[in-house]
KOLLOLO-997133 format. One record per atom (N, C-alpha, C): atom name; x, z, y; residue in three letters; residue number from 1. Coordinates in steps of 0.02 Angstrom, whole numbers. Atoms other than C-alpha are relative to their C-alpha. Last residue first. Layout:
REM KOLLOLO-997133
- site/xx/zz/yy/code/pos
- CA/X/Z/Y/Ala/NUM
...
//
This chain:
REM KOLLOLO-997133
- site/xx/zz/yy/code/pos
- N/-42/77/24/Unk/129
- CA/-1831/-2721/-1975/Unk/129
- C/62/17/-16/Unk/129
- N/-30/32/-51/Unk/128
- CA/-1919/-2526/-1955/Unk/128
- C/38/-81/-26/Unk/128
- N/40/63/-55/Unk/127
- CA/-2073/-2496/-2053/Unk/127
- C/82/-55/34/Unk/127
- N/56/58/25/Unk/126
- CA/-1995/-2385/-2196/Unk/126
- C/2/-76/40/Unk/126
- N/-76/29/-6/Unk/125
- CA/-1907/-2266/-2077/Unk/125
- C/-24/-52/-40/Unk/125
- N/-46/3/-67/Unk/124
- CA/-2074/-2214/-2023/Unk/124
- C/49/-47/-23/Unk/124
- N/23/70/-13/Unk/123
- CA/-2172/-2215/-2186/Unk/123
- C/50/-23/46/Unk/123
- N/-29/50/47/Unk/122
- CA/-2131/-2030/-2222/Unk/122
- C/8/-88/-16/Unk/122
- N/-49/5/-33/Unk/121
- CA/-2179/-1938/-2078/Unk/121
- C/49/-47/-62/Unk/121
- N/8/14/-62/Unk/120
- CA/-2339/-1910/-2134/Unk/120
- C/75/-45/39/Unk/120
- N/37/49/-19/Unk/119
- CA/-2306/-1873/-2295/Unk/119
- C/-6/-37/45/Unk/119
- N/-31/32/33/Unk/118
- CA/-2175/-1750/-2268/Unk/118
- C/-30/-98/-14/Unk/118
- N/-51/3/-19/Unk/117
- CA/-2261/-1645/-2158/Unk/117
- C/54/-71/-32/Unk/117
- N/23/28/-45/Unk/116
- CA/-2417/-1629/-2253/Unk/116
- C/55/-27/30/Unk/116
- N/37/66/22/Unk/115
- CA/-2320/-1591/-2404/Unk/115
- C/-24/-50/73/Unk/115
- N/-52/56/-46/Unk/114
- CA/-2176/-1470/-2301/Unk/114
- C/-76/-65/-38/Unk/114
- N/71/5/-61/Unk/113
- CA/-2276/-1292/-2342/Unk/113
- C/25/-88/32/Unk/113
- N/73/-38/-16/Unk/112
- CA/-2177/-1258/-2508/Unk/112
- C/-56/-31/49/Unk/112
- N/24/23/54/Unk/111
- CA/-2019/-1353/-2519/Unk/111
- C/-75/3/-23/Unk/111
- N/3/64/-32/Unk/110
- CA/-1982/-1325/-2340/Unk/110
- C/-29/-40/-62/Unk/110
- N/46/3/-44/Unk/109
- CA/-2012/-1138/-2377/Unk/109
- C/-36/-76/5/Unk/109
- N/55/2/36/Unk/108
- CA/-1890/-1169/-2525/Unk/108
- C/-62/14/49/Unk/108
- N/18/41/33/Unk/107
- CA/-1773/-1222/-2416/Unk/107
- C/-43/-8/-50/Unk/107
- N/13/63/-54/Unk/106
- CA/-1780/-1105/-2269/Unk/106
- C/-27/-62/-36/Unk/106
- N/81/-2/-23/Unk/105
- CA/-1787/-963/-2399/Unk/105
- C/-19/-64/12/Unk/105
- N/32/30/51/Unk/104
- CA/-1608/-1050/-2473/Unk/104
- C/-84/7/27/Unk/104
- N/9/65/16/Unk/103
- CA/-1542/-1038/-2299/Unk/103
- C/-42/-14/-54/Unk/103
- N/45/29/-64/Unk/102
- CA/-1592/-863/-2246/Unk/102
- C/0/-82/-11/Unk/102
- N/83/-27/33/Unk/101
- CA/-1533/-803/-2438/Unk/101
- C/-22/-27/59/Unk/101
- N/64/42/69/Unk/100
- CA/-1376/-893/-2429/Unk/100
- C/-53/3/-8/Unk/100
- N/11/48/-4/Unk/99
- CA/-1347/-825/-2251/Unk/99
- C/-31/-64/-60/Unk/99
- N/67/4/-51/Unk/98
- CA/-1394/-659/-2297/Unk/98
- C/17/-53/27/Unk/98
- N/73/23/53/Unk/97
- CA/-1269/-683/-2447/Unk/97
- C/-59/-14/43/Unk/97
- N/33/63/11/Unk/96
- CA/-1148/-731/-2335/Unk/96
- C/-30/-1/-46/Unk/96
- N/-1/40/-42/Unk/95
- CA/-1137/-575/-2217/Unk/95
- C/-15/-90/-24/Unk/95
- N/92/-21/-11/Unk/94
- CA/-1186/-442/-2363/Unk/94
- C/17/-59/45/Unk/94
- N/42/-5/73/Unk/93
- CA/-994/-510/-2453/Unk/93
- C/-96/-3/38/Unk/93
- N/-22/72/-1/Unk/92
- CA/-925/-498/-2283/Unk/92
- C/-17/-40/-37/Unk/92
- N/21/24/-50/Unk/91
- CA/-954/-330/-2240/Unk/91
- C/-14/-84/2/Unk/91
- N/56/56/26/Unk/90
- CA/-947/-273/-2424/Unk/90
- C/-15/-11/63/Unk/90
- N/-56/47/46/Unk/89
- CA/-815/-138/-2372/Unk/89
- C/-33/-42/-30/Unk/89
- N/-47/32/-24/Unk/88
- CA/-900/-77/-2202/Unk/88
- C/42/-51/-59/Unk/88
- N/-26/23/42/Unk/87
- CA/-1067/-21/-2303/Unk/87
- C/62/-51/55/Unk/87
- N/14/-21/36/Unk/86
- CA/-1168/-2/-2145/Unk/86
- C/37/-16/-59/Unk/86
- N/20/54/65/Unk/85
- CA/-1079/-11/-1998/Unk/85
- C/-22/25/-64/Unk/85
- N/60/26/-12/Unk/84
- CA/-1076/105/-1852/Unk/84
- C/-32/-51/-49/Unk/84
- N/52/-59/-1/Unk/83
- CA/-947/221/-1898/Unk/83
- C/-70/-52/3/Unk/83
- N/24/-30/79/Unk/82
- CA/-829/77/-1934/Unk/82
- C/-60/57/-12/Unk/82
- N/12/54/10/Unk/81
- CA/-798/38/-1735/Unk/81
- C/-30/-7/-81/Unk/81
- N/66/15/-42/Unk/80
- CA/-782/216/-1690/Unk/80
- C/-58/-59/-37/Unk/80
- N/66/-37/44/Unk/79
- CA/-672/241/-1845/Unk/79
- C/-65/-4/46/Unk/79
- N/-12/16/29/Unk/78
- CA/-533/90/-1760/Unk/78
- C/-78/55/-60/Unk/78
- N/57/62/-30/Unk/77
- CA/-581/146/-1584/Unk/77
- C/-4/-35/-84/Unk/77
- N/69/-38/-44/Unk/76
- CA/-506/344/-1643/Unk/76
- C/-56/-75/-2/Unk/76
- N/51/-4/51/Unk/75
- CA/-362/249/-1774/Unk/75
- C/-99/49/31/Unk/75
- N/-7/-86/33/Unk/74
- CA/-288/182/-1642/Unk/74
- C/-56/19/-22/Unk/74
- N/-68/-39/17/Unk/73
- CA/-250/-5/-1604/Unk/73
- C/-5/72/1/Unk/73
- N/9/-69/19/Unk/72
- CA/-426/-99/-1649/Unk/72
- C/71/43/-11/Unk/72
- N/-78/-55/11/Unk/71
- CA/-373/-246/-1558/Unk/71
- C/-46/65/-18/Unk/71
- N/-10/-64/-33/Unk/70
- CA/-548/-337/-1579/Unk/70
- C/60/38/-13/Unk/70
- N/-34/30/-42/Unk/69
- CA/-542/-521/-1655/Unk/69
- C/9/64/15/Unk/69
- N/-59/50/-2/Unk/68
- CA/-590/-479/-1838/Unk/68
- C/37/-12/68/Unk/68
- N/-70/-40/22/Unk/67
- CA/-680/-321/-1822/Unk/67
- C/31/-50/-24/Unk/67
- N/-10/-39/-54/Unk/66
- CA/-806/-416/-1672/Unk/66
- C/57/64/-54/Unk/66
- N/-58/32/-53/Unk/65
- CA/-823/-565/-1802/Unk/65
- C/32/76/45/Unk/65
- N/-41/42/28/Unk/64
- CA/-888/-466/-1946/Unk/64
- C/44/-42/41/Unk/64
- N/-61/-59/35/Unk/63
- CA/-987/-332/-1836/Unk/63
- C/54/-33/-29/Unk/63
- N/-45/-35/-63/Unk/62
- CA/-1064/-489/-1753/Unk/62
- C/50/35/-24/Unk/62
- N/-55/48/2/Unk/61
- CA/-1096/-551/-1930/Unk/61
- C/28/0/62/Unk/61
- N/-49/-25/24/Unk/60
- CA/-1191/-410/-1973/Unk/60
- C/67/-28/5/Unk/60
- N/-15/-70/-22/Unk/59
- CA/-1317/-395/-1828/Unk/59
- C/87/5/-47/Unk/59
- N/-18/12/-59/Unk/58
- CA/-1360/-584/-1840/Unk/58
- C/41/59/28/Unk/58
- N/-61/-13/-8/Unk/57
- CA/-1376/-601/-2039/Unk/57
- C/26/18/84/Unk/57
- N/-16/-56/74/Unk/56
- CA/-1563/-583/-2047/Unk/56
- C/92/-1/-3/Unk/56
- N/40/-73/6/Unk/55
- CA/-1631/-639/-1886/Unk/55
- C/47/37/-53/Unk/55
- N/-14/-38/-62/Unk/54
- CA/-1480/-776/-1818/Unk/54
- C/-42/78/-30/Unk/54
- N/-42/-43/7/Unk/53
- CA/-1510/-840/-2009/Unk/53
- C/32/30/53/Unk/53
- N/9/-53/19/Unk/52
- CA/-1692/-849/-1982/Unk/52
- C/76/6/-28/Unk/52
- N/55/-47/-25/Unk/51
- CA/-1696/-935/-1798/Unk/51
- C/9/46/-91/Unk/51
- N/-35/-38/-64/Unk/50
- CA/-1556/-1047/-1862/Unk/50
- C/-25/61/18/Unk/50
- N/-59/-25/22/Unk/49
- CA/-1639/-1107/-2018/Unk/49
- C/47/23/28/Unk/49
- N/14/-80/69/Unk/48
- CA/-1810/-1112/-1961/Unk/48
- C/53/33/-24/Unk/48
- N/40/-67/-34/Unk/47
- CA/-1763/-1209/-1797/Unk/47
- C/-8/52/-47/Unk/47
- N/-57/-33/-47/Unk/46
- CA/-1662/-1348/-1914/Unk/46
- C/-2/80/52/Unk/46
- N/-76/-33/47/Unk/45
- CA/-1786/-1364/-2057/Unk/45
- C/39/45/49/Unk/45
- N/36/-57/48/Unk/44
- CA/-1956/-1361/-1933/Unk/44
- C/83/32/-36/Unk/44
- N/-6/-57/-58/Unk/43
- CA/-1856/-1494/-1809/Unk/43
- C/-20/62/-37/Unk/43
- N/-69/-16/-24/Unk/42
- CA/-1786/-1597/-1961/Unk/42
- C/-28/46/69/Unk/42
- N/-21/-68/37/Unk/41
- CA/-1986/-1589/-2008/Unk/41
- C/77/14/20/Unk/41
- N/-2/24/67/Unk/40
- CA/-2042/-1708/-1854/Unk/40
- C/23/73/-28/Unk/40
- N/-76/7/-10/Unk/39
- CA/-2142/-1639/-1706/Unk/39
- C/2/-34/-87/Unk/39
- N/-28/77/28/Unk/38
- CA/-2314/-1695/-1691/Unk/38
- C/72/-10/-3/Unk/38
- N/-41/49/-52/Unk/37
- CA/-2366/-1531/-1592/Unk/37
- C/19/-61/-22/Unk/37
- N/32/-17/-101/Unk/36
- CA/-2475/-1428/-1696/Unk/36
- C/11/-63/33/Unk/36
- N/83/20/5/Unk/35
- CA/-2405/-1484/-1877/Unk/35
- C/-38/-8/44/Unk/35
- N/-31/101/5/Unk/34
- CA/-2196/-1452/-1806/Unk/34
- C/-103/-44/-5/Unk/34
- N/-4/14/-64/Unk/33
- CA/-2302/-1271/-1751/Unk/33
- C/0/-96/10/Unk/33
- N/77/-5/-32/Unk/32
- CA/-2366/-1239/-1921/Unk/32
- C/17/-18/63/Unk/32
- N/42/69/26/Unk/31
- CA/-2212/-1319/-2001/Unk/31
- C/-46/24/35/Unk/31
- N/-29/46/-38/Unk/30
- CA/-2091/-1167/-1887/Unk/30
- C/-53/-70/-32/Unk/30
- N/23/27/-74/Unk/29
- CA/-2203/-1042/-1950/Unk/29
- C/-14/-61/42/Unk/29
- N/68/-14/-12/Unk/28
- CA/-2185/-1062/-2113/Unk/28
- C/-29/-12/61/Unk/28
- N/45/85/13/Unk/27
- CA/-2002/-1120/-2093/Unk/27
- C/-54/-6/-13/Unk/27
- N/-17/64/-81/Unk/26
- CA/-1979/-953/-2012/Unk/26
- C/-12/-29/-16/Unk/26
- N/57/-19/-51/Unk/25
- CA/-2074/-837/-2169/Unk/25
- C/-1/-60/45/Unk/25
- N/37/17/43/Unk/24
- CA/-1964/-924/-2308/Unk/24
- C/-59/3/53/Unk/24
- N/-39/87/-4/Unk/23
- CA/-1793/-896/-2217/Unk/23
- C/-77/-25/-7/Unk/23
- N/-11/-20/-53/Unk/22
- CA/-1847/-683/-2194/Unk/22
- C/0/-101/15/Unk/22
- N/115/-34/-31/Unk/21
- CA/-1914/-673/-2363/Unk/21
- C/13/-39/70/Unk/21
- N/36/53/39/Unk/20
- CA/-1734/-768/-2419/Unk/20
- C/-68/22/10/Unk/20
- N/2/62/-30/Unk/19
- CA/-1653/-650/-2293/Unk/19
- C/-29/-52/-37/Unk/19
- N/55/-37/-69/Unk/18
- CA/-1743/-480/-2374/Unk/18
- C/19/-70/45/Unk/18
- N/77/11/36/Unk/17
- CA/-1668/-549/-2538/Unk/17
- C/-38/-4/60/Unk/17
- N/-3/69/25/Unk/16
- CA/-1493/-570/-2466/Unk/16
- C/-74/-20/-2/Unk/16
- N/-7/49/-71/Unk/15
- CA/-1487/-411/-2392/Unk/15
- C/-20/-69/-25/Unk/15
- N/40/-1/-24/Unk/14
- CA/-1543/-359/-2570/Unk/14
- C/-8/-6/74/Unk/14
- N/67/41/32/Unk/13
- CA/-1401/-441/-2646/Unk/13
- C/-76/38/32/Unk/13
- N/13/78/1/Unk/12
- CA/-1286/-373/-2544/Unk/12
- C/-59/-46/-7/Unk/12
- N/36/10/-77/Unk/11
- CA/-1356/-200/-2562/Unk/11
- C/11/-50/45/Unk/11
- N/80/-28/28/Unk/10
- CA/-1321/-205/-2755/Unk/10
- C/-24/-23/66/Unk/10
- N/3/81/2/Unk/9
- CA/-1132/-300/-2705/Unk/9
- C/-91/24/-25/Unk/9
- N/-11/46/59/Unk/8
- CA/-1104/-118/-2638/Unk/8
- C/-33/-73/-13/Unk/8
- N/-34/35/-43/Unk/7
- CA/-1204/-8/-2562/Unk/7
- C/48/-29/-57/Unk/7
- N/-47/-42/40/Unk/6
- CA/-1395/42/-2567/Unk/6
- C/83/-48/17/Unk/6
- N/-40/51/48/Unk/5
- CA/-1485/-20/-2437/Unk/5
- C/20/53/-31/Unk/5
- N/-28/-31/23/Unk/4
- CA/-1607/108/-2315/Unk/4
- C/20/-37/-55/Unk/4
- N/16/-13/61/Unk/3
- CA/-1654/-19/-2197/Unk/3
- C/48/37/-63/Unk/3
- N/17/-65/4/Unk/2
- CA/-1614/-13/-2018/Unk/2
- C/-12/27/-62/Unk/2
- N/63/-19/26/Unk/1
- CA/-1534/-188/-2028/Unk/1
- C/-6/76/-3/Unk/1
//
């Protein structure tokens, strides 16, 4: 994120926040489309919740895998690799709050805009013998 965070478990939590906007928006979307097309809601949930934790955690959790597997053997590729991160010592900490926060959005989104959705699609399993 380009956003000027503060750092620490402070700028956690507002990664977090900005992915629970970020969770809340997609499954918005994603029901207006599922609504469009006659998809069911497991396509809205699943799409929303991929699509917004790829958006909001996607940058940090590269960084998180890519300084786990990467031979960082001298300390030059080792500050390269740290220069570019924001808050390096809460890497991991900001990585699953912005998944908590892209998931929970997702689910209160789904909680939110899902009536029509829900309804509709609610009888289905119902019918069958």
């Amino acid at each position: 994120m380009n956003l000027p965070l503060h750092y620490g478990l402070l700028g956690a939590l507002e990664a977090g926040l900005i992915a629970f906007v970020i969770g809340v928006l997609v499954y918005a979307g994603w029901a207006w489309v599922c609504r469009r097309t006659g998809l069911l809601i497991g396509h809205a949930v699943g799409w929303g919740g991929a699509i917004a934790v790829a958006a909001s955690a996607g940058i940090d959790a590269w960084n998180l895998f890519y300084l786990g597997m990467v031979k960082l053997e001298s300390p030059l590729y080792a500050r390269l690799a740290l220069a570019g991160i924001h808050d390096p010592d809460n890497l991991g900490t900001r990585v699953m709050l912005e998944i908590i926060g892209a998931l929970s959005g997702v689910v209160l989104g789904w909680w939110l805009f899902s009536g029509g959705l829900a309804d509709r699609h609610a009888g289905e399993d119902d019918s069958a013998p």
